[in-house]
Each structure stands twice: as structure tokens, then as C-alpha cells.
Phi, psi and omega in degrees: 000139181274157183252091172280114184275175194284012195263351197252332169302303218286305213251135178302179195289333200279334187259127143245176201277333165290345159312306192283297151314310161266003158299335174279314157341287217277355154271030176272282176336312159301323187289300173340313163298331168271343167283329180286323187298314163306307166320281163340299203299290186326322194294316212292293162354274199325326205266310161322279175316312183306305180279007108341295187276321187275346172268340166302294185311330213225227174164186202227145184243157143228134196275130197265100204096130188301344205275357156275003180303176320335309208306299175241125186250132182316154224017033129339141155215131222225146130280129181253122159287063205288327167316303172351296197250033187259309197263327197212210175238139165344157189223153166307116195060015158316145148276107196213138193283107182248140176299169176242161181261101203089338179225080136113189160226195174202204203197109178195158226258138187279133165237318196257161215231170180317114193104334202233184198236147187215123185229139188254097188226140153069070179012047165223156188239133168252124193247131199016068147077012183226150193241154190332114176309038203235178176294147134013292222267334196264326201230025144262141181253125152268328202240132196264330191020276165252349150331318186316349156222188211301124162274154209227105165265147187306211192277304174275338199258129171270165204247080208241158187210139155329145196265310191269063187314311177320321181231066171201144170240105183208217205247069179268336215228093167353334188270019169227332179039202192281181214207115185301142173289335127342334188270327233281177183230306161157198195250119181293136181234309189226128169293126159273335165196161021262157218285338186291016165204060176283140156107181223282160192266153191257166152241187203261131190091353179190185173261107154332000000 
């Protein structure tokens, strides 16, 4: 009696196992090709909806000025996130866009918060009386301006500084002080260009 081996039973005579093999190669592959192509489809969805709803929701800048440097460079152009602050609340180191009362809006980073006391001593911020927790680059001051003693924020009033303390007026300065939460507009979320710096905004040194 002959001994068929069984790899040999299962498949008819016309297949040989080399046959066989690559044909099972080339359905892996195809499938492979269809998870990434799935993949791929879902990020492109995903990036569409988000910027959808913050330009229904929100809106696009262009940033004016040094005083978001490193972080934002003059002619930026950003996306604002208004859902952001429609549905929730400011957040401690938002970079987040408020009218001025009367000229315009602006763009400066939240530091100190509803409630808390925020004092600037020994070039550094102190929030009720302990100091601020953050990257290097965030949390030295040399010019204290009325910080220089303690500010007490309402309820509603926010505490924001510029990322480029040297060249920035925010509310260090009687002409913006603190800053009502009625003000606040919403939050940069994404550079759109130039595009060799595409993508969500940071604080320096860590992820936002």
C-alpha cells in the first residue's frame, strides 16, 4: 500500500505546495493592504471631522507679534477651539484667544485661575503662595509689574502671560490685568502653517 502524505491528500493534483504557498503569501498581503488602507481612511475621517467642528465651532488666526514666541511664531496660522470653552472650562496653560475691550483680541497662555492668588517674586510665579510647577521656559519672570504683589482673581477672572515674557503685554499690565471668563473666546489647538510646523500646539518642552 502506498502512503499518501496528507499535505497531499487535501489538495488536488493540479496544485503543487509551491503554488499554494504563494498564493497564501499574496492573500496575507492583500489583506494587510486592506487594514492599512482602512487604517489610513479612519486617520483621514478622523482629522476631517475634527477640523470641521473647530471651523464650524471655532475659527482660523493669524498670529500677530512675538509674544507667543518659542511656541507660536509671527505669521502662524492657528486653529481656535471654541467648543473648548462652550462645553468646558479654561484650562491652566491653555494658550487661549480673549477680546480686549475694545481693540481686537489676543492670544496668551492661562496661568493663574479662577479663585487663586497669583504673585510674581524672585523672577518666578507663585500660585497661592507655592510655586508654579511647569517647564523652565514658562515659569521664569524677570518684569513682575503688578504681580509684583499678590493678585487675588475673582471667580470668573483669569491670570495669562505671554510665553515671551520679555515682549509681551498681558495681564502683568493694568492695560489687560486679569481677565474675565465672559472674554475668553477659545483655545489654539492646531498650526496650519507653515506647514513644515503643522500640528497641535505644545507648551515647551512637554505635551499640552
Amino acid at each position: 500500500m502506498k502512503i499518501v502524505p496528507f499535505f497531499h491528500s487535501i489538495i488536488p493534483a493540479y496544485y503543487s505546495p509551491e503554488v499554494v504557498l504563494v498564493e497564501f503569501r499574496q492573500e496575507s498581503e492583500t489583506k494587510k493592504l486592506h487594514a492599512a488602507v482602512h487604517w489610513i481612511v479612519d486617520i483621514v475621517v478622523t482629522i476631517a471631522m475634527a477640523c470641521y467642528l473647530v471651523y464650524g465651532f471655532g475659527g482660523r488666526i493669524e498670529v500677530n507679534g512675538s509674544s507667543m514666541k518659542p511656541v507660536l511664531e509671527s505669521g502662524d496660522v492657528i486653529l481656535i477651539n471654541r467648543l473648548a470653552y462652550d462645553l468646558g472650562k479654561p484650562k491652566r496653560f491653555d494658550i487661549a484667544l480673549f477680546s480686549r475691550d475694545g481693540s481686537g483680541t489676543n492670544l496668551k497662555r492661562i496661568i493663574g485661575l479662577p479663585g487663586e492668588t497669583v504673585q510674581i517674586k524672585d523672577n518666578r510665579i507663585y500660585i497661592n503662595g507655592s510655586l508654579l510647577e511647569t517647564t523652565s521656559e514658562l515659569s521664569y519672570v524677570t518684569i513682575a509689574g503688578i504681580a509684583e504683589f499678590p493678585v487675588e482673581l475673582g471667580d470668573d477672572e483669569y491670570f495669562l502671560l505671554g510665553d515671551n515674557r520679555e515682549s509681551s503685554e498681558d495681564s502683568r499690565f493694568p492695560g489687560i490685568g486679569s481677565v474675565n471668563r465672559s472674554r475668553m473666546i477659545g483655545k489654539a489647538w492646531l498650526r496650519l502653517q507653515p506647514f513644515s510646523r503643522f500640528g497641535r500646539i505644545t507648551i515647551p518642552g512637554g505635551n499640552e
